[in-house]
C-alpha distance (Angstrom), angle and dihedral (degrees) to the residues before:
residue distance angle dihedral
X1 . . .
X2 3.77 . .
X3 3.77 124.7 .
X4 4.26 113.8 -131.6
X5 3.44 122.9 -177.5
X6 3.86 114.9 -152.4
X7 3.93 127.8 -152.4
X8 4.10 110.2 -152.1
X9 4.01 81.3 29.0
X10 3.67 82.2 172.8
X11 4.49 99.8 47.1
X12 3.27 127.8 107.9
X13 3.98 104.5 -96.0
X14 3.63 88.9 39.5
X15 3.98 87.4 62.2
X16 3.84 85.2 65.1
X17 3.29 98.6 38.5
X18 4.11 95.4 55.7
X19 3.44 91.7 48.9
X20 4.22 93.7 46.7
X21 3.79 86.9 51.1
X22 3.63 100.1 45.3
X23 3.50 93.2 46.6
X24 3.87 87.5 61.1
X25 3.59 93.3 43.0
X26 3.25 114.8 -103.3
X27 3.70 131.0 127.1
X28 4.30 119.2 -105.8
X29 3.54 121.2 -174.5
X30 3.73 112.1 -160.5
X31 3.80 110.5 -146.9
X32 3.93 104.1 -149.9
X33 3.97 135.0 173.1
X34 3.35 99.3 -145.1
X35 3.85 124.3 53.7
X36 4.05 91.4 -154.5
X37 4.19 82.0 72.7
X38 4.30 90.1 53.5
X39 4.00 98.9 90.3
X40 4.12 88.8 43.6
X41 3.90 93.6 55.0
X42 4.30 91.3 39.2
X43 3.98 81.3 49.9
X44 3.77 85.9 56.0
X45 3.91 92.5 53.2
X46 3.77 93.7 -102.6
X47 3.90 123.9 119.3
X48 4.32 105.2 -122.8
X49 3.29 116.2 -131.3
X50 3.67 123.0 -166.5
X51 3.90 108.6 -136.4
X52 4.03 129.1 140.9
X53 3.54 101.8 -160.4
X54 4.23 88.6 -177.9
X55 4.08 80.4 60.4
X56 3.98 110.7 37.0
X57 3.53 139.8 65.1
X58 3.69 138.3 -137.8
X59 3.80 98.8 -78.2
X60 3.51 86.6 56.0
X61 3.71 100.0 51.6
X62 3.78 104.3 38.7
X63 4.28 89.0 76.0
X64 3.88 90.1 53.1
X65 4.19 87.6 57.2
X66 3.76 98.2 33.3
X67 4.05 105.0 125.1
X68 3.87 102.6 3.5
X69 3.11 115.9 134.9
X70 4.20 96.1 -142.4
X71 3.19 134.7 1.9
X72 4.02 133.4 -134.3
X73 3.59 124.9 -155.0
X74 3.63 108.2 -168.3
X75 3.83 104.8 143.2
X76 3.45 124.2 118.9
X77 4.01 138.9 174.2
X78 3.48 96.0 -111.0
X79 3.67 137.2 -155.8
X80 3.66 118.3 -36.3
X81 3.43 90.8 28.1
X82 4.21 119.6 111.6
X83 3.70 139.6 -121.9
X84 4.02 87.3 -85.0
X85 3.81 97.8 56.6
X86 3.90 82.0 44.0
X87 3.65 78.9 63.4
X88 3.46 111.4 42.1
X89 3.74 94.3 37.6
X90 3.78 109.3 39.6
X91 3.81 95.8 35.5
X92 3.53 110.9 16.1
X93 4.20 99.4 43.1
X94 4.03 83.4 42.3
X95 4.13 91.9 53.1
X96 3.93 92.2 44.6
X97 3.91 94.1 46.4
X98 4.09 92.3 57.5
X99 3.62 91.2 40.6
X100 3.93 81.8 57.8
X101 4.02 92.8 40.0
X102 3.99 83.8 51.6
X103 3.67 98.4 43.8
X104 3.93 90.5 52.3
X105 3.67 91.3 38.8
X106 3.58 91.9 -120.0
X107 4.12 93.6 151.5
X108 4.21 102.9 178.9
X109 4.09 104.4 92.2
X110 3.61 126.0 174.1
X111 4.03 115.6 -166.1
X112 3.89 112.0 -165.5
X113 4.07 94.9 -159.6
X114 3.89 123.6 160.8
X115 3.63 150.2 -91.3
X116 4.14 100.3 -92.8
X117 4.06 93.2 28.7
X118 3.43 109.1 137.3
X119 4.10 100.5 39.9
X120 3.51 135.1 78.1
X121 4.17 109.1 -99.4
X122 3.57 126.1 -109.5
X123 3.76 106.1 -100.0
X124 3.68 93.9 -139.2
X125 3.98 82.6 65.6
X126 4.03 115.1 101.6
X127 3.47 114.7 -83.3
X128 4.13 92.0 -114.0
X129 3.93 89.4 54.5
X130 3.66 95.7 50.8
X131 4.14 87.3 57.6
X132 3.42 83.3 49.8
X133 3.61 107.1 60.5
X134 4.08 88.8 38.9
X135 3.66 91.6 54.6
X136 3.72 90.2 55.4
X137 3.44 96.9 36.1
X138 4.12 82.1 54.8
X139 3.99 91.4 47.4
X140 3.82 90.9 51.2
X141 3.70 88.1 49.3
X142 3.62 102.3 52.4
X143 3.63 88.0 49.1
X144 3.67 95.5 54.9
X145 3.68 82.5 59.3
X146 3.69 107.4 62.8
X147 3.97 120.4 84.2
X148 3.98 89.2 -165.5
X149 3.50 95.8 69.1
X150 4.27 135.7 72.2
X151 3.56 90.3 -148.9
X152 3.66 126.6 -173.2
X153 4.53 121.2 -171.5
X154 3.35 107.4 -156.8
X155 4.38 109.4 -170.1
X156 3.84 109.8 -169.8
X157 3.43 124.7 -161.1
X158 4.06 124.6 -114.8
X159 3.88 99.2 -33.3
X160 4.36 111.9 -121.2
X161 4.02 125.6 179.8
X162 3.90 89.8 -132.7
X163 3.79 130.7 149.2
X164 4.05 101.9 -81.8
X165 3.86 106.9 -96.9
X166 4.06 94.7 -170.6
X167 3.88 82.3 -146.8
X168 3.54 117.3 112.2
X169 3.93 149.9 158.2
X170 3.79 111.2 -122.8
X171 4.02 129.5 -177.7
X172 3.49 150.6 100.1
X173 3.55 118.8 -78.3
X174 3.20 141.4 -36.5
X175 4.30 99.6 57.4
X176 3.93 121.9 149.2
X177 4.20 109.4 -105.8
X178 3.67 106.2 -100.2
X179 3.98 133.2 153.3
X180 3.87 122.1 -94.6
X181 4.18 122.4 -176.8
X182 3.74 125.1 -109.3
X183 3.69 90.4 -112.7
X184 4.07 107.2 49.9
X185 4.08 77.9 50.6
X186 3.48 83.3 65.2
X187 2.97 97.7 38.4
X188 3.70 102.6 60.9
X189 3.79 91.1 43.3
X190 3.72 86.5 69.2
X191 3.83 88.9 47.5
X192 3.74 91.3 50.3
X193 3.90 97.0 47.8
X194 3.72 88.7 68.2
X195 4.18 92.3 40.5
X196 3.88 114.7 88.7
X197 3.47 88.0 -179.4
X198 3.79 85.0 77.7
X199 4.03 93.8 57.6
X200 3.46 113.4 126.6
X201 4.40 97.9 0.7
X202 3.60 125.9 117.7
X203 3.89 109.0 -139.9
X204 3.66 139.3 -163.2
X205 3.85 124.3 -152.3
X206 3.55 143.3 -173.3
X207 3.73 146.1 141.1
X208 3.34 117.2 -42.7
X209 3.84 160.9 108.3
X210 3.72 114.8 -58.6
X211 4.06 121.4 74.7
X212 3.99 114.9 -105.7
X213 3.89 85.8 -113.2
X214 3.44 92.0 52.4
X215 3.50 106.1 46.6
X216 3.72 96.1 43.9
X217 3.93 79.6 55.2
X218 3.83 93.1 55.2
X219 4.26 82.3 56.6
């Protein structure tokens, strides 16, 4: 049984991705902001953690990590939110979680990034997606930095609540935009926590043709 510790324990791909890992056994802990959210995410299977990562520091986040084996981050601002909370959520909470995975030695890291991540945004963009982009784009970098960590980015395509297809496309960049469900997300983040092959790559995914097992074997 392996111990992962989820940030956005309470999102939408980490819904699927508590259930897929409790259903093979192993032990999820659902870091979550508000405590309102903490019976949904047990419900799920997970264990909720309550853990504002906009409003703590280190000391505070090192205990939640302590003895997992990997570590997810899958939180995001979300819509509605503005070009700060782009900030302080999609770079900021990223940067302080692997400075807690390093500190506790915890080396497995997943990064759920974006589509885009990685380039400068088109100016004629909105203001609130520009700060998006650069605040993953800043999160990927500072990962790319750090020798203590077996870090994996993960950049899905445009995110849709679909039935699971289990059929994905799965490389390194370049890959043609294309849509990809909540749940194979999930899905494949489970199949690349047990894939060393995947140490150290950034990867884009969408819908596609090749099963999750397969593709993640191609890696």
């Amino acid at each position: 049984m392996s111990r992962i510790v989820i940030a956005g324990g309470h999102g939408q791909i980490a819904r699927h991705l508590i259930r897929l890992l409790a259903d093979r056994g192993d032990e999820a802990i659902g870091l979550i902001r508000n405590p309102d959210h903490g019976d949904e995410v047990a419900r799920w299977g997970g264990q909720p953690r309550v853990l504002d990562l906009e409003q703590v520091g280190l000391d505070e986040v090192t205990p939640a990590v302590t003895g997992a084996d990997a570590v997810v981050f899958a939180a995001g601002a979300g819509p509605g939110s503005g070009p700060a909370r782009k900030d302080t959520v999609d770079r900021a909470a990223s940067v302080l979680l692997a400075d807690a995975a390093e500190q506790t030695h915890v080396r497995r890291f997943i990064q759920i990034s974006a589509f885009g991540a990685g380039e400068e945004p088109d100016e004629q963009l909105d203001e609130t997606w520009q700060a998006y982009v650069r605040a993953k784009t800043a999160a990927e970098e500072d990962l790319r930095r750090r020798s203590g960590l077996d870090s994996t980015i993960l950049r899905p395509g445009r995110l849709i609540d679909d039935e699971p297809t289990g059929r994905v496309a799965l490389t390194e960049p370049p890959l043609e935009r294309g849509n990809v469900t909540r749940a194979d997300v999930a899905a494949v983040i489970v199949a690349l926590l047990d894939a060393p092959a995947s140490v150290g790559k950034t990867l884009v995914l969408t819908s596609g043709d090749t099963t999750i097992a397969d593709a993640v074997a191609a890696l």
